[in-house]
C-alpha positions as CSV (number, residue, x, y, z in Angstrom):
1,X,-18.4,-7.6,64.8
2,X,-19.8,-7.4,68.4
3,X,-21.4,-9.9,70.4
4,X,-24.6,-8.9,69.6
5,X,-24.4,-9.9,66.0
6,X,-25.4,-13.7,67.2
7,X,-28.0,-15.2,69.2
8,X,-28.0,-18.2,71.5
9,X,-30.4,-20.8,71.7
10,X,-31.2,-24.6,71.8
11,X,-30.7,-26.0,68.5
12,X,-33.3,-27.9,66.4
13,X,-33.4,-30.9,63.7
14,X,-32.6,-27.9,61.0
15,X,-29.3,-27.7,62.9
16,X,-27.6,-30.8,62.7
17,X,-26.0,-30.8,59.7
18,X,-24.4,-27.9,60.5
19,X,-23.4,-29.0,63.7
20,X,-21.8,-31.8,62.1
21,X,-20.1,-30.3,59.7
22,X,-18.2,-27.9,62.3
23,X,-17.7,-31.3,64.4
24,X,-16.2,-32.8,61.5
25,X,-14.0,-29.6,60.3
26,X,-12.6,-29.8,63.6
27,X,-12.4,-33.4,64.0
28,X,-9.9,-33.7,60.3
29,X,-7.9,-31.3,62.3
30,X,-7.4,-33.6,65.0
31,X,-9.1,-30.6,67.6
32,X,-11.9,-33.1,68.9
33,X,-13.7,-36.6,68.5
34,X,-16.0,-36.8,65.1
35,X,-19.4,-37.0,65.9
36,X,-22.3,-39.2,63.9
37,X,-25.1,-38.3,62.8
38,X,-27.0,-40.8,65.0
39,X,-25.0,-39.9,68.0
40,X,-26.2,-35.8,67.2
41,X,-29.8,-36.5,66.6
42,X,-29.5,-38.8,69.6
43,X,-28.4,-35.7,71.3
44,X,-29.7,-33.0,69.7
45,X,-31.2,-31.6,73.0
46,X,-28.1,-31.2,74.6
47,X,-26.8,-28.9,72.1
48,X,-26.5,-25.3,71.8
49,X,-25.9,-23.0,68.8
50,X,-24.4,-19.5,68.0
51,X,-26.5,-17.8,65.2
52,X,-25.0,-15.1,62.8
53,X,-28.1,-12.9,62.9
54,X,-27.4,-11.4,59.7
55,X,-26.5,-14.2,57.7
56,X,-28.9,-16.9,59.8
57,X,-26.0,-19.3,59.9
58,X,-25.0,-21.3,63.0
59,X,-21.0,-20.0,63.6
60,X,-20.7,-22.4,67.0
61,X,-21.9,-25.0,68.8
62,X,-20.9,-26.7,72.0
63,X,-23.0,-29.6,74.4
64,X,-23.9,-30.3,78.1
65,X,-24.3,-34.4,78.9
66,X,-25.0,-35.6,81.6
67,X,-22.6,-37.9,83.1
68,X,-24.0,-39.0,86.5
69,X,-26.1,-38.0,89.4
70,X,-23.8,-34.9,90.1
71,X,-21.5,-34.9,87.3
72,X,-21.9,-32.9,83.2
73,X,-19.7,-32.5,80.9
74,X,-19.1,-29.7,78.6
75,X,-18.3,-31.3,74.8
76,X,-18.3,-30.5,71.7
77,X,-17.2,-26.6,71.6
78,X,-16.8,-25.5,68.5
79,X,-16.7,-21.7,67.2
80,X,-15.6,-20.8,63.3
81,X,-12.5,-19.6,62.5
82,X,-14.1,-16.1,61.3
83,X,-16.2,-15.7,64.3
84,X,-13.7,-16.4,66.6
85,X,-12.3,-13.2,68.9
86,X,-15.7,-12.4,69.5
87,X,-16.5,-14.3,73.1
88,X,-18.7,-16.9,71.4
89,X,-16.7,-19.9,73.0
90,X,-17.2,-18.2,76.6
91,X,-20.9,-18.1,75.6
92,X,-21.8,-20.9,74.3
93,X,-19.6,-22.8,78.1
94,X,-21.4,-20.4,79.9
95,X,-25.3,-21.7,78.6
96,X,-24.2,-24.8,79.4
97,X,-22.9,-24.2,82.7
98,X,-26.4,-22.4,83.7
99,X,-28.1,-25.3,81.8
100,X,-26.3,-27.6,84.4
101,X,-27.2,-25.2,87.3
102,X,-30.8,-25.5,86.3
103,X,-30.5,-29.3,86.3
104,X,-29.1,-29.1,89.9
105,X,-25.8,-30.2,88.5
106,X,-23.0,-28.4,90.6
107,X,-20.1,-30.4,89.0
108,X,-19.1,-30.1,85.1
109,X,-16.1,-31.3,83.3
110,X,-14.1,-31.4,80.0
111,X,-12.0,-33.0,78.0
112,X,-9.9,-30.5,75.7
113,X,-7.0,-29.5,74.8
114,X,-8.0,-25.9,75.3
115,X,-6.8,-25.9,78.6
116,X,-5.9,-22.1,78.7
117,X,-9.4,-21.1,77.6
118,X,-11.2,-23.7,80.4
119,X,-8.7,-22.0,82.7
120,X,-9.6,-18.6,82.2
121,X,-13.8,-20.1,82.6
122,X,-12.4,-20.9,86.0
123,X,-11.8,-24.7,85.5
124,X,-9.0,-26.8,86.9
125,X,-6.9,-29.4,85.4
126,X,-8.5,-33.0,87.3
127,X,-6.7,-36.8,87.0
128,X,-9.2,-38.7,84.4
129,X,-9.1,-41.3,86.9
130,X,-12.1,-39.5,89.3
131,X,-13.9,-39.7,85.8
132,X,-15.0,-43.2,85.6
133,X,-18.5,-42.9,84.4
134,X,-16.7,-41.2,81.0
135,X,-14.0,-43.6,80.5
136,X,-16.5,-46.4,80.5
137,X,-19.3,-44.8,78.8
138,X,-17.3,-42.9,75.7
139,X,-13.6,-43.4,76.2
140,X,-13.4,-47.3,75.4
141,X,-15.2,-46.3,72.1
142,X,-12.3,-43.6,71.4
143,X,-9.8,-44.7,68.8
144,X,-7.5,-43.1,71.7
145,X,-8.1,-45.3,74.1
146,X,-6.3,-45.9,75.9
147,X,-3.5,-43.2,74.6
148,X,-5.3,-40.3,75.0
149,X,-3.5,-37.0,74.8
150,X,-6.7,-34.4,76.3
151,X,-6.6,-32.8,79.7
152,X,-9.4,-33.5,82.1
153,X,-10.6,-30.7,83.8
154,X,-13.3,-29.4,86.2
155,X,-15.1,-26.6,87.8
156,X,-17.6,-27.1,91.0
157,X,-19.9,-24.1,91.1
């Protein structure tokens, strides 16, 4: 399997319950926060997809939000276990990244607990305290709050 076996694109309404489910695969494995369905059709433009060409099935997914007036975050990565190996993560943060760039958004963070893979994308690990706009928007809502074990990090392009 190469690269070239998947597309990326914006995802649509048909996508969400696929996006879901590899939120929610991930999620009962305690790799990232469960999404709703509200919150995903709330923000369903933010999302992009990695398409099996062959079998027409999304394999990935992974978000841009905006945060503030200079500040995204990356969210929501996920990639299946059988198409992992093949780059797709490092694609899907990379769309996102240009997304940002066309959005004049020079600043983009994560929380993860990937921090070897945001590494290697050229991110650096940050103190969630120079992320206020996160920790009152989505971090209070967190069943984590105020315990939580993810690394903050940050790349300024």
């Amino acid at each position: 399997m190469t690269i070239d076996r998947y597309i990326l694109r914006k995802a649509t309404i048909a996508d969400v319950k696929c996006i879901h489910k590899l939120l929610m695969d991930c999620a009962n494995k305690r790799l990232l926060l469960p999404r709703s369905f509200n919150e995903l059709y709330s923000h369903l433009r933010d999302f992009v997809v990695a398409e099996d060409r062959r079998q027409e099935v999304v394999v990935g997914c992974c978000a841009l939000t905006i945060t503030w007036e200079e500040l995204a975050e990356v969210r929501s990565l996920v990639v299946t276990e059988d198409a992992q190996g093949q780059g797709l993560g490092r694609k899907l943060v990379e769309f996102c990244i240009s997304d940002a760039l066309t959005f004049g958004i020079y600043k983009i963070f994560t929380l993860t607990y990937q921090v070897n893979f945001f590494q290697k994308l050229g991110f650096s690990e940050v103190s969630k305290d120079i992320l206020p706009q996160k920790v009152w928007a989505d971090c209070l809502k967190c069943p984590q709050f105020p315990d939580c074990d993810e690394v903050a990090m940050m790349i300024a392009l």
